[in-house]
Backbone as CSV, one residue per row, in Angstrom:
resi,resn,N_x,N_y,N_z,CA_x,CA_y,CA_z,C_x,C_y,C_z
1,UNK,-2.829,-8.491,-23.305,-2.436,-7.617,-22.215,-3.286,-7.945,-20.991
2,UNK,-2.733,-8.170,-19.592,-3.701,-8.699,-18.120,-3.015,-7.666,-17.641
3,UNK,-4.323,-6.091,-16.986,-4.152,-4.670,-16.555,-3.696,-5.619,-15.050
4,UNK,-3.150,-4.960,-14.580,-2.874,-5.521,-12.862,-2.759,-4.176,-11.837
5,UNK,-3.429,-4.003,-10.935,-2.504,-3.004,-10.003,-1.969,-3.356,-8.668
6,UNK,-0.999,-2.343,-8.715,-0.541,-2.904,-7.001,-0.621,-1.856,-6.657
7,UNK,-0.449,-1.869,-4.875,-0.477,-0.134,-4.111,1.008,-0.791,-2.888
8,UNK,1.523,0.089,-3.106,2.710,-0.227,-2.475,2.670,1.191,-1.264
9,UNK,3.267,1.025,0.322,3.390,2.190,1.058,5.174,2.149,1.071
10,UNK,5.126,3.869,0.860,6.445,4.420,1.002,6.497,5.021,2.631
11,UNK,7.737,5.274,2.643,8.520,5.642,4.051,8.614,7.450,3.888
12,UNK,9.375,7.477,3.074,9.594,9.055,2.725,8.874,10.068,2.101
13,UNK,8.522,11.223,2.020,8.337,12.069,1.225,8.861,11.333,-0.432
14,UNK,8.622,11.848,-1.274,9.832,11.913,-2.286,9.895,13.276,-2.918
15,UNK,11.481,13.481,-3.300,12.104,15.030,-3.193,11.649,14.602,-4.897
16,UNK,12.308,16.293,-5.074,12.016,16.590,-6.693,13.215,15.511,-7.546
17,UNK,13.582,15.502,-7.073,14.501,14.385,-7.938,13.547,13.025,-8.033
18,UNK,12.874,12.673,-7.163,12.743,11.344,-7.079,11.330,11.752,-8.040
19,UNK,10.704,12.516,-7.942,9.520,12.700,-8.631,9.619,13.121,-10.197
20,UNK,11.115,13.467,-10.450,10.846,13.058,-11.649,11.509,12.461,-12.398
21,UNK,11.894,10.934,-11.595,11.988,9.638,-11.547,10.724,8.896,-12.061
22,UNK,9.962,9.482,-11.339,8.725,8.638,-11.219,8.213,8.636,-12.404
23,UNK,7.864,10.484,-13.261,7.331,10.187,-14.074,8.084,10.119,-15.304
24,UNK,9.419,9.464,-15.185,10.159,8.447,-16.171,9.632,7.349,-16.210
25,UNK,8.929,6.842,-15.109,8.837,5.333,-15.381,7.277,5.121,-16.126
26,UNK,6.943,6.021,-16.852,5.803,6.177,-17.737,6.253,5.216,-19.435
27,UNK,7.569,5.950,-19.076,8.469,5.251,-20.194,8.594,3.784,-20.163
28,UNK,8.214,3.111,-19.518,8.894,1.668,-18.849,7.677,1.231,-19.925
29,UNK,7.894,0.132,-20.630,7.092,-0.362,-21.412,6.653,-1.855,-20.439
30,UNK,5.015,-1.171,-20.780,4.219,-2.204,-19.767,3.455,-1.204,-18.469
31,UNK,4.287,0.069,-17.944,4.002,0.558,-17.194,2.475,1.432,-17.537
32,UNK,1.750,1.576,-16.861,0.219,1.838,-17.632,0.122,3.284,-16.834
33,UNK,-0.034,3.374,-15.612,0.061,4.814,-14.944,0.186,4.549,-13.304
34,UNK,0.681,5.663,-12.593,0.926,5.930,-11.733,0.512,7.173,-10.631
35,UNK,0.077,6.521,-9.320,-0.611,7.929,-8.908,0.095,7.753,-7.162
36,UNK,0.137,9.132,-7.315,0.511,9.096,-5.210,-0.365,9.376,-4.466
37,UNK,-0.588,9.142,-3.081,-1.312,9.377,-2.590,-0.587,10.276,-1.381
38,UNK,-0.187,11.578,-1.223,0.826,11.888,0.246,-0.064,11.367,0.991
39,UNK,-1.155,11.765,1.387,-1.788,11.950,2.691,-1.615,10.955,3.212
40,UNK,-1.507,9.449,2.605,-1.452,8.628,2.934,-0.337,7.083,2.703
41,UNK,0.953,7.959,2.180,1.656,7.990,1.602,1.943,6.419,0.898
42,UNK,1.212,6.409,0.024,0.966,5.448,-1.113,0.985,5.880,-2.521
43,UNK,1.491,4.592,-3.153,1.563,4.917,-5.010,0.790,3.291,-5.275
44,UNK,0.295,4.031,-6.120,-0.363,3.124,-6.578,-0.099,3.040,-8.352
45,UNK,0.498,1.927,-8.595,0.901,1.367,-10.160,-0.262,0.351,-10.980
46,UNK,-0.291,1.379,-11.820,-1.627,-0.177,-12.930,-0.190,-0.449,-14.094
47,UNK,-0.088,-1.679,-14.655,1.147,-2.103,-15.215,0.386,-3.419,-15.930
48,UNK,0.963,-3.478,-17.403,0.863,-5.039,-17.936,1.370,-6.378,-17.383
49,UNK,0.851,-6.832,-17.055,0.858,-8.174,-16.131,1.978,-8.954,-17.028
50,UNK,1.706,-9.293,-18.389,2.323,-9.197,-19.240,3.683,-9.598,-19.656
51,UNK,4.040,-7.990,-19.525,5.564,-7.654,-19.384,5.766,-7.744,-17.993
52,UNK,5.276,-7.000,-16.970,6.292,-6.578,-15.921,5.843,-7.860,-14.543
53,UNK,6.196,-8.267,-13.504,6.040,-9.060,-12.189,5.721,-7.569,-11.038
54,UNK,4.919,-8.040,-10.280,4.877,-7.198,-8.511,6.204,-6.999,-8.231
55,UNK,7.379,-8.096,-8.399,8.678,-7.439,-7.994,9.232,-6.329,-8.861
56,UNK,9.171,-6.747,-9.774,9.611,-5.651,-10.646,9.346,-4.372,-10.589
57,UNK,8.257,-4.389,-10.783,7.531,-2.956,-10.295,7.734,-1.987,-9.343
58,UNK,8.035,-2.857,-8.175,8.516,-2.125,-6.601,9.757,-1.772,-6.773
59,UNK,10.304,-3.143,-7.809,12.203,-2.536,-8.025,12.258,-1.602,-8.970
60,UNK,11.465,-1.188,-9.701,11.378,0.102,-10.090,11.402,1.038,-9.723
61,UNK,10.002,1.276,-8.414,9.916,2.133,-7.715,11.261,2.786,-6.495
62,UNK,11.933,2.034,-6.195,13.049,1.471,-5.566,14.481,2.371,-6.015
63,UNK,14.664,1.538,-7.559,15.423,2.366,-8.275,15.481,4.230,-8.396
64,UNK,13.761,4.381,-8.583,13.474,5.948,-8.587,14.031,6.645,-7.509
65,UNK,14.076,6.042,-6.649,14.565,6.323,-4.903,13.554,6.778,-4.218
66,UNK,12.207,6.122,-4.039,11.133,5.989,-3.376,11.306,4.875,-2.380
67,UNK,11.385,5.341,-1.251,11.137,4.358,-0.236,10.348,3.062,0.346
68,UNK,10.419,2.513,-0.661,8.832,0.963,-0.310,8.648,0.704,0.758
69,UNK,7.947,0.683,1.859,8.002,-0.140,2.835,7.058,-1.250,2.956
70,UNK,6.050,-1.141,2.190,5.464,-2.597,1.805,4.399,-2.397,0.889
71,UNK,4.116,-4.029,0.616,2.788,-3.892,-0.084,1.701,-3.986,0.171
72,UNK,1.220,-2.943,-0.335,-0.635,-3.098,0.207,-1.417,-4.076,-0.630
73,UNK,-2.632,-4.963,-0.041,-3.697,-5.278,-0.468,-4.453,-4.665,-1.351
74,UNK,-5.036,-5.052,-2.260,-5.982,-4.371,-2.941,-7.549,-4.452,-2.265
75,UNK,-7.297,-5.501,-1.942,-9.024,-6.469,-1.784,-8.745,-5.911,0.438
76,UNK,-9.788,-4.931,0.241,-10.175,-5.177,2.047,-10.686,-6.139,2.615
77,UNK,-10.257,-6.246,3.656,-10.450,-6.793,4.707,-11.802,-7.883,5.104
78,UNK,-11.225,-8.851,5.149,-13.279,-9.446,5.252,-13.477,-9.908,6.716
79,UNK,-14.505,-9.309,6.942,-15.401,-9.591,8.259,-15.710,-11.174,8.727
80,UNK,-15.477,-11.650,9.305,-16.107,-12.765,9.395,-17.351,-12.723,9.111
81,UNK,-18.447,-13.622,8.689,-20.195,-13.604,8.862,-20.197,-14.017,9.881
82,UNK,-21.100,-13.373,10.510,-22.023,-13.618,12.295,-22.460,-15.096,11.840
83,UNK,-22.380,-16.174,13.035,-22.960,-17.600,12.608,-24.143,-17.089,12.551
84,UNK,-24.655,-17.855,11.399,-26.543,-17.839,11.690,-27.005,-19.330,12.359
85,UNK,-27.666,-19.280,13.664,-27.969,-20.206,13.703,-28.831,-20.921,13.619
86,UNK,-28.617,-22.909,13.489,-29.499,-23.328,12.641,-31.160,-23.684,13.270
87,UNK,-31.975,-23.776,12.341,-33.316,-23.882,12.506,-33.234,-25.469,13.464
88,UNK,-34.009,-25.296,14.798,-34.687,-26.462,15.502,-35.079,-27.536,14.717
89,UNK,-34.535,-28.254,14.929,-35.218,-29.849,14.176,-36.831,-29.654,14.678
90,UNK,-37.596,-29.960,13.554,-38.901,-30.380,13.624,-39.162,-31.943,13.806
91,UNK,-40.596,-31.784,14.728,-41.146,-32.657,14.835,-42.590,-33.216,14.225
């Protein structure tokens, strides 16, 4: 089993229908758990790498009638490093 997660952002609310859609797809073998975030309106899926693909997953979410509008990163953002610069040639 390779645990994987993705965080996908939705468009909509989701109504009571769609929510308990969602926690049908508990049933989905491979599917590991699922969490929302309103405030920031994200779900975030941990799933067997396994069985299921990133597409799949979203076409899941999709099916439930959750609105995807994309996928999020897991890994933030990296800063460039400030150059350090190099030490004066010695004489």
């Amino acid at each position: 089993m390779t645990q994987l997660d993705a965080l996908f952002r939705y468009e909509y609310h989701p109504s009571e229908a769609v929510m308990l859609a969602l926690g049908k797809m508990r049933e989905v073998y491979g599917i590991r758990g699922l969490k929302l975030n309103p405030e920031q309106q994200t779900v975030w899926v941990e799933y067997d790498g396994t069985r299921l693909t990133n597409a799949e997953v979203s076409e899941l979410l999709r099916r439930a009638g959750l609105s995807i509008e994309e996928e999020l990163s897991l890994i933030p953002p990296q800063h460039p490093a400030e150059a350090v610069p190099a030490p004066a040639p010695s004489k």
